[in-house]
C-alpha positions as CSV (number, residue, x, y, z in Angstrom):
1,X,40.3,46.6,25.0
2,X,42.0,45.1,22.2
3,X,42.7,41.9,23.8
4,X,38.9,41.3,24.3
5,X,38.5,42.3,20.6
6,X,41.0,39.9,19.3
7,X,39.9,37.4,22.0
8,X,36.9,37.3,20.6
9,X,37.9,36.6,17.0
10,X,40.1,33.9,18.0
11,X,37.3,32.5,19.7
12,X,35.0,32.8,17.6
13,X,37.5,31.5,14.8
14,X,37.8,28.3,17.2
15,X,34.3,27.7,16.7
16,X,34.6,28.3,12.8
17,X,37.1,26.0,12.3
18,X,35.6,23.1,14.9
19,X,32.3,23.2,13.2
20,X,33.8,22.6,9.7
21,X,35.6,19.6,11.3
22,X,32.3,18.3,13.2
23,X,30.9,17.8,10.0
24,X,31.6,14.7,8.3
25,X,33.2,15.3,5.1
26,X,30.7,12.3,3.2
27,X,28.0,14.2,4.5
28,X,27.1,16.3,0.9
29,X,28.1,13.2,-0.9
30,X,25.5,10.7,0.9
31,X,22.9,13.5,0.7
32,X,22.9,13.0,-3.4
33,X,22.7,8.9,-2.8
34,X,19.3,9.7,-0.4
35,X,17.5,11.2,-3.3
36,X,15.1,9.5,-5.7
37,X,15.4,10.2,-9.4
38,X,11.8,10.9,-11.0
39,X,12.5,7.7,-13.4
40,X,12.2,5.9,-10.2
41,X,9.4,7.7,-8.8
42,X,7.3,6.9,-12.3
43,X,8.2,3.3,-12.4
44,X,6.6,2.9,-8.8
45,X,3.6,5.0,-9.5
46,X,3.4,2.5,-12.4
47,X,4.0,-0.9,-10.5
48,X,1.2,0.4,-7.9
49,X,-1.3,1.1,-10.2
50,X,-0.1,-1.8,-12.0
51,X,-0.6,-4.0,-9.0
52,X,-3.9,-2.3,-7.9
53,X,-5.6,-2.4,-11.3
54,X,-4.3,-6.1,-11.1
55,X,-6.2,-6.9,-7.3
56,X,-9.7,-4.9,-8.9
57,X,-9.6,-7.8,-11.8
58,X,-8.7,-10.3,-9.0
59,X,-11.9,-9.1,-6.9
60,X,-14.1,-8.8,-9.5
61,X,-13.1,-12.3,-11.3
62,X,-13.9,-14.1,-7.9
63,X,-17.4,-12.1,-7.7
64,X,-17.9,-13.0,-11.2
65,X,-18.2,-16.9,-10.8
66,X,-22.0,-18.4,-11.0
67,X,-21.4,-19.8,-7.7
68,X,-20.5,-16.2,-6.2
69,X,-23.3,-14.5,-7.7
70,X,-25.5,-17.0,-6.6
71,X,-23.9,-16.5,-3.2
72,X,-24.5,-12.6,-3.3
73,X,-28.3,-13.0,-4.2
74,X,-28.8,-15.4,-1.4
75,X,-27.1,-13.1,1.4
76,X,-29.3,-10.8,-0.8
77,X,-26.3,-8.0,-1.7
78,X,-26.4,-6.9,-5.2
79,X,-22.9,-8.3,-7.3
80,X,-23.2,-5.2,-9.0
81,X,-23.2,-3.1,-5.7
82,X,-20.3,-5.2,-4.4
83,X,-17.9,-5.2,-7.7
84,X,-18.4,-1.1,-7.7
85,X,-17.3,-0.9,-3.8
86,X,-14.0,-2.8,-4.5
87,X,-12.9,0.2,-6.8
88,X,-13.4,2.1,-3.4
89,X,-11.0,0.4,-1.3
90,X,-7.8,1.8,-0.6
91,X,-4.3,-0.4,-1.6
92,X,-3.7,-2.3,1.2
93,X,-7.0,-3.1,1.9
94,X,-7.6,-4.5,-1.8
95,X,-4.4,-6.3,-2.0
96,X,-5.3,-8.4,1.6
97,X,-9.3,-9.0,0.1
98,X,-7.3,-9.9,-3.2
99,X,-5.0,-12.2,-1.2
100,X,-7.6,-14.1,0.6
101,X,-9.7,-14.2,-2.7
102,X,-6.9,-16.3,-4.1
103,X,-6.5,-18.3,-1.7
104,X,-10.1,-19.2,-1.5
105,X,-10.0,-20.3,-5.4
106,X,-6.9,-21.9,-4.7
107,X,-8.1,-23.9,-2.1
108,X,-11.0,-24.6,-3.8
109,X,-9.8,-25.9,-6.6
110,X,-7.3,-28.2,-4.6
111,X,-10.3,-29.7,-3.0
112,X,-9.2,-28.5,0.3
113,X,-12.9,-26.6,0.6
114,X,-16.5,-27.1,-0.7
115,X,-18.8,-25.4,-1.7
116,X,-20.8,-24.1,1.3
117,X,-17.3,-23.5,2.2
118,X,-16.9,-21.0,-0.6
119,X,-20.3,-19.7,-0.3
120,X,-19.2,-18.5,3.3
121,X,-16.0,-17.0,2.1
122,X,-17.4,-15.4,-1.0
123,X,-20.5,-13.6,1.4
124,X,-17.5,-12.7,3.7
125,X,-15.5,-10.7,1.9
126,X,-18.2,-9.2,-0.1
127,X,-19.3,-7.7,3.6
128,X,-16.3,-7.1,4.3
129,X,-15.4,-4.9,1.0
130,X,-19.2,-2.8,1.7
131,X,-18.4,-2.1,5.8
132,X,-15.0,-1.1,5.0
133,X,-16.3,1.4,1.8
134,X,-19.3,2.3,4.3
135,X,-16.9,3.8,6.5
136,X,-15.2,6.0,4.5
């Protein structure tokens, strides 16, 4: 009977021992490089609102043009209706409509689109920005 007994405890030392060496020794030091320091969790909670209250202005600059409230009126959509909807958009939405917004006035002011081209854009997003706050 004591040779199961002391069977058992070598056996069970064997495991003991073979678990502490299957565990890499760098393991509890790369745990403590994994975790984020709440100095770095406030800087980007600042850089996203930063860049979010940045793609609002964006929005609402482009819907702020005579051309785009013209544009709004004639699709008959209200600018005000439209500029309070693109507070409701999530990030990523707002940062692709802000995107394309750019690229519009860009474009536009290379002279690589018109007017009517504009117009089209402009009634486009605006849409876009009230189907996508709709659906939420």
């Amino acid at each position: 009977m004591r040779t199961a007994v002391s069977h058992f405890v070598r056996s069970l030392a064997s495991v003991v021992v073979l678990s502490a060496l299957a565990i890499p020794q760098g393991l509890a030091a790369q745990s403590s490089q994994h975790l984020v320091s709440p100095t770095d969790l406030q800087q980007a909670a600042v850089n996203a609102s930063q860049a979010r209250q940045q793609n609002i202005e964006t929005l609402n600059n482009f819907f702020s043009s005579d051309q785009a409230q013209k544009a709004l009126e004639s699709a008959h959509m209200n600018p005000q209706e439209v500029k309070k909807a693109v507070a409701g958009l999530d990030d990523q939405d707002l940062a692709q409509l802000a995107s394309r917004a750019n690229k519009a006035q860009a474009d536009f002011a290379a002279g690589n689109i018109g007017d009517r081209d504009l117009l089209i854009i402009l009634v486009c997003v605006a849409v876009l920005i009230l189907i996508i706050v709709a659906v939420r």
